[in-house]
Phi, psi and omega in degrees: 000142185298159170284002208223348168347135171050029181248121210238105174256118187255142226177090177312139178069025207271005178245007168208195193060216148295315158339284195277350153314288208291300171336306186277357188260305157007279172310291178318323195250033149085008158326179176226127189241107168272143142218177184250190188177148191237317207257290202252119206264352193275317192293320173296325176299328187295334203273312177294324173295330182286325187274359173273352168308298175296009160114329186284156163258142180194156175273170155231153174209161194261122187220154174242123183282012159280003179239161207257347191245338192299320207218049058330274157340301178303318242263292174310323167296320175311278218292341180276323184301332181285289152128337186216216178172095183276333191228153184232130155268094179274083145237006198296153173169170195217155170201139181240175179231141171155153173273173200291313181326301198288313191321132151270154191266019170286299170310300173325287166314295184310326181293267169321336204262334202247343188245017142245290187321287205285027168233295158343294199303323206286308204294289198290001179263343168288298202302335152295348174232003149296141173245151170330101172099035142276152209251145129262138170213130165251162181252122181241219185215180224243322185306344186301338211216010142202138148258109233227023152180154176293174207042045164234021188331293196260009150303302189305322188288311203282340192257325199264002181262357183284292195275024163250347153294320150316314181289316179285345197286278194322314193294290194320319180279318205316289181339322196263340174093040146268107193271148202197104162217146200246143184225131186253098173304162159250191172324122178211165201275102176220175176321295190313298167229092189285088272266358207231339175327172164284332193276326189330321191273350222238325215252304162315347189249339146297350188262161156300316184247099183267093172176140185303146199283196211230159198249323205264347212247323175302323174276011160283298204285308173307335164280334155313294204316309205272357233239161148306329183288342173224063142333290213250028165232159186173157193059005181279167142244157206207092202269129150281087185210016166078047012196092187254318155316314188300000000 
């Protein structure tokens, strides 16, 4: 039996990237998968298409984390299309650049409302229709815990306010047997950031392992994560990043 057998997952941001990385290894390891996608209704048909290959069922449905009601909503079409919702992915998020000086509060409100609220808001309408060995896992980033150049004020804030939301999410769900965890990517190779950008190499010359990670290796961890096998971890957060930190 697959690891994920008879398991019903929702998965923010689910059509490109790391996002669609994570969908598709889901699938493979026998989930029934929604995800959300706000923008390219084509990345999304693609992305459905490789997990009904692989066998699995899944939606795609269209949400903006900038609105209060969309991943509720997403959350209520999971459980009706399903019947449940066992794994929640919190990986949808936005990133910007500018110095503090320049930043507007507009850039601010946006920053928060889509990379933390909409991770409160998705957790707290899953958690209400979870049972006892059901997962949260948000994808946060490796900047909650350095900022290694400037103009990343409030990006860096919005990923490190994940991991006291994580922690508190675990105390509250622990009781029910439900684990809540964040996992803080590094460089990874995706459109958004590519291995191939101009920055690229500067960012390859801080790591240990120099070279940029896989959209598939981050959903290898995150699949561990949603697994029977990381039962007994929970509030941790846990960076991938080609030892960019160290």
């Amino acid at each position: 039996m697959k690891r994920l057998e008879n398991k019903v997952a929702l998965v923010t941001g689910g059509s490109r990237g790391i996002g669609a990385g994570i969908v598709k290894r889901l699938a493979a390891e026998g989930a029934k998968v929604a995800f959300t996608y706000a923008q390219s209704a084509q990345a999304a048909a693609e992305v459905l298409a490789v997990t009904e290959a692989a066998g699995s069922k899944a939606i795609a449905i269209v949400a903006d984390n900038h609105s209060t009601d969309a991943l509720p909503r997403a959350v209520e079409e999971t459980v009706k299309t399903f019947g449940r919702i066992d794994i929640l992915v919190n990986n949808a998020g936005m990133f910007s650049l500018n110095t503090i000086e320049d930043y507007s509060l507009q850039e601010y409100d946006d920053m928060m409302n889509v990379n933390v609220r909409a991770v409160f808001l998705a957790s707290q309408a899953a958690a209400r229709h979870m049972q006892a060995g059901s997962r949260i896992i948000t994808i946060g980033s490796n900047m909650a815990d350095r900022v290694s150049d400037s103009h990343g004020a409030l990006y860096a804030m919005s990923k490190s306010a994940l991991i006291g939301l994580n922690k508190g999410i675990a105390r509250d769900l622990g009781p029910k047997g439900i684990t809540v965890n964040l996992v803080q990517p590094g460089p990874i190779d995706t459109d958004m950031n590519p291995a191939s950008a101009p920055h690229a190499e500067g960012l390859r010359s801080r790591m240990a392992i120099p070279k940029y990670g896989t959209p598939a290796q981050i959903a290898g961890l995150v699949a561990y994560l949603a697994s029977e096998e990381s039962g007994f971890m929970t509030g941790t957060a846990l960076t991938m990043d080609g030892g960019y930190n160290i």
